[in-house]
N, C-alpha and C positions, 0 to 999 in steps of 0.2 A: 504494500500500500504506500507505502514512504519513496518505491521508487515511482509511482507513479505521479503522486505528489510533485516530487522534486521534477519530472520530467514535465507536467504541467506549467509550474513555476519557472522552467529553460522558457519553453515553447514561448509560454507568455512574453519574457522578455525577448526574444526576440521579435515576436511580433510588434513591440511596443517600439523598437530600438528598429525596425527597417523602414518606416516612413524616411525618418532621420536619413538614415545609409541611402535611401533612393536621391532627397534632395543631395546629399554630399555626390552622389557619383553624377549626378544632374550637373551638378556647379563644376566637376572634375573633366566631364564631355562639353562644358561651353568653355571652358579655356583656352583650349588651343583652337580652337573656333571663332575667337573671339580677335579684332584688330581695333584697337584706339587712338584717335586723332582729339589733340589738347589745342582747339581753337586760339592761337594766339598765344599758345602758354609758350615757355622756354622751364628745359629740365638740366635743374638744379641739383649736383648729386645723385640723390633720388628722390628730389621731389621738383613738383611743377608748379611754376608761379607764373601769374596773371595770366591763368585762362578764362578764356569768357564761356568754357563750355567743354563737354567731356561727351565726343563722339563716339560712341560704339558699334561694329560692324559683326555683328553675328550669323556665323556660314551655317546653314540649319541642313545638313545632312540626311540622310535615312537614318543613320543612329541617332544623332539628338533629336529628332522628329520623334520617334518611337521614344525615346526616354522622356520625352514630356507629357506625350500620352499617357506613360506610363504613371508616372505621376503629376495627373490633373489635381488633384486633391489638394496640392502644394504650390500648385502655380497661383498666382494673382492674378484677378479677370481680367488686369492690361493682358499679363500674360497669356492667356486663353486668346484675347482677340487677335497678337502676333502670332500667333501658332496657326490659327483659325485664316489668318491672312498667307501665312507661311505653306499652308496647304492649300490656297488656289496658286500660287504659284509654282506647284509642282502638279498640278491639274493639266498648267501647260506649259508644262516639260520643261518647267526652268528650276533653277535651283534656288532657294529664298535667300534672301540676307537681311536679318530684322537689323535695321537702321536706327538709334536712340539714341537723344540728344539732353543731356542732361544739362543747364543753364545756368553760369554763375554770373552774368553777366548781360546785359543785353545783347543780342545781336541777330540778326536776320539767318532763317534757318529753314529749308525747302528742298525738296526733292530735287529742283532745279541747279539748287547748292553744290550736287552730292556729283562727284564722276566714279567711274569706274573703267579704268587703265586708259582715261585718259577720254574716256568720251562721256559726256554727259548722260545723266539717269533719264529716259524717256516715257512719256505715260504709257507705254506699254509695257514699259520694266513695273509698273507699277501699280502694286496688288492691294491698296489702303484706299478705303475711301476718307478724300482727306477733307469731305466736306462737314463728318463729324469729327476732327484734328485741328490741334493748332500750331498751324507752319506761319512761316514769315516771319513776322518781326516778335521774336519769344523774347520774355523778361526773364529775371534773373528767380532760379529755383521752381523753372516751367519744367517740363519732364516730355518729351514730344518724341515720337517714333512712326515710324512707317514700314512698311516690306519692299522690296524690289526685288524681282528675278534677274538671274545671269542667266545667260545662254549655255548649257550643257558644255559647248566645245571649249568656252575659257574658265569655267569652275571643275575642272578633271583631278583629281590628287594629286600631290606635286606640282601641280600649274602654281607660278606668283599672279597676284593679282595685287594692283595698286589700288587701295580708295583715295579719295581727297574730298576734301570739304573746301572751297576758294583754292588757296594755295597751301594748305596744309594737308600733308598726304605721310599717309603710313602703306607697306609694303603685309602683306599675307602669303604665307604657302596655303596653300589648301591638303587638312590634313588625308592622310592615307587611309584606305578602309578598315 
């Protein structure tokens, strides 16, 4: 009876302790997925000063596509509507990139903004309806996001890909299966 007990009292804690472990291997699959552009900052050491803004370029895979699925329960309903935008852009056959711009600063901020390797994001890259969004001129501590599709042939593993925001750009590989 005591071993049954005790194996109850296992089971349990794990059950209680894998939500946790989902969000950690969640956060563990968006990091190398993940490219950041510091609008106007300059890095100091290791840290960045006077950016007006903290761009995020998230590559949403078949693996982190299915790990968000997986844990819905733990996403934030922003997050649901990226995801939910993230899959019409693989409806047609592109591959998603959740775009999020976090504000410290004033400054002008749009899809229009945004290139990739070099050629401007177009509304057909473009899977957000951004009539309930707020692009353009965001204040400081605004939180604004959107989807855009790449084309299959330049998001392949191993391919680089450049983002840029105006003239500030960061470098991606795209990670491997």
């Amino acid at each position: 009876m005591k071993f049954y007990r005790g194996a109850a009292c296992l089971l349990a804690a794990f059950l209680a302790a894998s939500p946790a472990w989902g969000a950690s291997n969640l956060e563990a699959l968006k990091e190398p997925r993940s490219a950041v552009i510091y609008v106007e900052g300059q890095k100091v050491a290791d840290v960045i000063v006077g950016s007006k803004a903290k761009v995020t370029f998230l590559y949403v895979d078949d693996k982190l596509k299915k790990e968000m699925e997986r844990n819905l329960q733990q996403l934030s309903s922003v997050e649901e509507w990226m995801l939910s935008d993230a899959v019409k852009a693989r409806v047609k056959k592109m591959v998603p990139v959740i775009v999020t711009c976090e504000a410290f600063g004033h400054l002008y901020f749009a899809p229009e903004s945004v290139s990739v390797n070099g050629e401007p994001v177009t509304r057909r890259q473009l899977f957000t309806n951004l009539d309930a969004r707020t692009v353009g001129d965001v204040a400081p501590d605004d939180f604004v996001w959107f989807v855009i599709g790449l084309p299959k042939s330049t998001a392949a593993p191993g391919q680089k890909i450049t983002y840029s925001v105006g003239e500030w750009k960061t470098d991606f590989t795209v990670p491997g299966r």
